[in-house]
N, C-alpha and C positions, 0 to 999 in steps of 0.2 A: 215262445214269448207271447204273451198276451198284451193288447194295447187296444184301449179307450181314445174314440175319436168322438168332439164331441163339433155336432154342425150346427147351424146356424137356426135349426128349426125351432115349430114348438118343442118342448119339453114337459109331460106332464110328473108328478107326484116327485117333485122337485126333493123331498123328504126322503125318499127311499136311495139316492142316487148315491151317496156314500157308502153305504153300506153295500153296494151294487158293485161298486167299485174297485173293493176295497184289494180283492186279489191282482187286481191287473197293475202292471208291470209300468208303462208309462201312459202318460195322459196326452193325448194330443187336442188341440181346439182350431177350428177351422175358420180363421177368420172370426167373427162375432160368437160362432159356440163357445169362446172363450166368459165371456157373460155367463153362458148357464156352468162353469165352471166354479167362477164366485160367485152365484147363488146359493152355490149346491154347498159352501165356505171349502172351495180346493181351488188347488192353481194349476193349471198345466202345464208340462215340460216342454213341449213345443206349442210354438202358433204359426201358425201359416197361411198363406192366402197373399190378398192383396190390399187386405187392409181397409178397404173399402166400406166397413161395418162397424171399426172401432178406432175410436178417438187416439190422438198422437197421446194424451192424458193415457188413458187405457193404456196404451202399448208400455208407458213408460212406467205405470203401476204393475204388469204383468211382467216387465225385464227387473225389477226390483224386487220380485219375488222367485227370481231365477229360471224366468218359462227363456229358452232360446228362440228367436224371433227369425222366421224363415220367409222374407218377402219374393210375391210375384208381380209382374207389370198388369196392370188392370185390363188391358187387352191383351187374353189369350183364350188356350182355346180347349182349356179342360177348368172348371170347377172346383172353390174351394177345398170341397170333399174329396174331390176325385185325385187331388194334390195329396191330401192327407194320408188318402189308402194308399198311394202307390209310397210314399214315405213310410209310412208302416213299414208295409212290405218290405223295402230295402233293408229297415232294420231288424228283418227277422220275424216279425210275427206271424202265427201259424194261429192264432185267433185275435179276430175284430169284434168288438161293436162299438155299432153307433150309436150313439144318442142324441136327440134332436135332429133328426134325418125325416121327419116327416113335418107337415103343415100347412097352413089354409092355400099356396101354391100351388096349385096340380100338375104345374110343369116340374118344379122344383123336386115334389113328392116324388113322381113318376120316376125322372131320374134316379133319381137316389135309391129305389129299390132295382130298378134296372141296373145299378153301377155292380149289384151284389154278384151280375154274372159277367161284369168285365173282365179284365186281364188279371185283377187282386186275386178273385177267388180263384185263382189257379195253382196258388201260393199261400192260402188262407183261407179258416171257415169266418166267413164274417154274418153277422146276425144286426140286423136295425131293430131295436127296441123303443118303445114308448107307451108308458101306461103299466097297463096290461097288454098289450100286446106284442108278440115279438116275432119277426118275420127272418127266418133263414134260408139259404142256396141250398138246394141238394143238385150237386152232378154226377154225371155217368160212373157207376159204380159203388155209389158213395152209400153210405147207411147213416141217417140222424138219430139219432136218440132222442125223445123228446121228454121232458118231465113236468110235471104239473099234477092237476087234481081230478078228481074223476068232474067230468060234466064241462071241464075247458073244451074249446069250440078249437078244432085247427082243419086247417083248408091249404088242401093242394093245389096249385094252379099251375101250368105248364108254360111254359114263354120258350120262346125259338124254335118251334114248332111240336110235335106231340112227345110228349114223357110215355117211354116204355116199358115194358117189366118192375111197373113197381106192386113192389110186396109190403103190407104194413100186418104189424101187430100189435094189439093194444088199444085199436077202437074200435067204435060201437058197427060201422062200416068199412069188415076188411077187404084190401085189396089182393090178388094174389097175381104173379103176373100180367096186372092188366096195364092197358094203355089208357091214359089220360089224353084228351084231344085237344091242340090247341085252338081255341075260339071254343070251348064248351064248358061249362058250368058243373060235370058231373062231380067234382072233388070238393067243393067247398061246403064248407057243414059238418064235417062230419066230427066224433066225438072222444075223446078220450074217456077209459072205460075203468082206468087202475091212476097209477101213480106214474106210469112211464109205459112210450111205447116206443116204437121202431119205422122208420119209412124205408126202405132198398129201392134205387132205381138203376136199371140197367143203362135207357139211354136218352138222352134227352135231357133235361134242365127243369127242373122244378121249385117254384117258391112254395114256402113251406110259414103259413101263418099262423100265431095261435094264439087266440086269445081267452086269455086265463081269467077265472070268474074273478069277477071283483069281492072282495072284503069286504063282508057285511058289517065290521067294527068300522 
């Protein structure tokens, strides 16, 4: 099952999001990501959170167009988002994204791609999109596929300590069993060379960013 979560953040090319959409299975909105939902003219099937982001109005214009309303007490101790993936989860999906999961907060930001190697992704490939840009988990064992155009920019970075045995094919700088280290800079930058490549990582945890050229139209 596939399921769209949409958080509280910026959201850029608001234009493209339906179309983005359009295969995923349910919508979830997290709290006030329910806004970039009708922006985007769609409603989502659940909302969740505590509420704290949108008006008793709002709430009663989202229940009147059928989204199920999932409230929590404003003091606790996991995150709008962090509510929504694990609700995912329960209901089965084995792919996430987010949308509007980044923004001028650096705590807020940080989290949110931190969450991508919590307890969800152990249950799910979840990916945080915005833009052009689009940041995925790779863990132990795991192989990514990546698609895009020749010249997009994608960057490995390592979180919880060093990434090992990863093998890539498909960019301009391959890797072949090497180690990524963490606190070091040697993976980001580097290129996509075709239309699709490949990342393998043996062990370790890796975020996996990529940012696809922007449209000259």
């Amino acid at each position: 099952m596939k399921i769209v979560i949409f958080a509280n953040g910026a959201l850029s090319n608001l234009d493209q999001v339906p179309a983005l959409i359009r295969s995923y299975d349910i919508l979830i909105a997290a709290d006030g990501g329910a806004r970039h939902c009708q922006a985007a003219k769609t409603f989502p099937h659940i909302v969740i959170g505590d509420f704290d982001s949108l008006t008793p109005a709002e709430l009663d214009e989202l229940q009147a167009h059928g989204a199920q309303i999932i409230r929590y007490p404003s003091r606790k101790d996991f995150t709008d988002l962090e509510l929504a993936l694990e609700y995912a989860c329960e209901q089965g999906a084995d792919q996430i994204l987010i949308l509007g999961g980044l923004g001028q907060r650096w705590d807020q930001t940080l989290a949110n791609i931190l969450l991508l190697a919590g307890p969800a992704s152990r249950r799910a490939r979840i990916s945080l999109m915005d833009g052009n840009q689009e940041i995925t988990l790779i863990g132990e064992l795991q192989t990514l596929e990546i698609l895009g155009e020749p010249g997009d920019t994608v960057s490995l970075i390592p979180i919880r300590g060093n990434a090992e045995g990863i093998t890539t094919h498909g960019l301009e700088y391959p890797l072949s069993g090497d180690t990524l280290h963490f606190g070091a800079a040697r993976g980001v930058s580097n290129v996509l060379i075709g239309n699709s490549a490949t990342v393998h990582l043996e062990h370790g945890l890796l975020i996996c960013i990529v940012i696809h050229k922007e449209d000259p139209a």
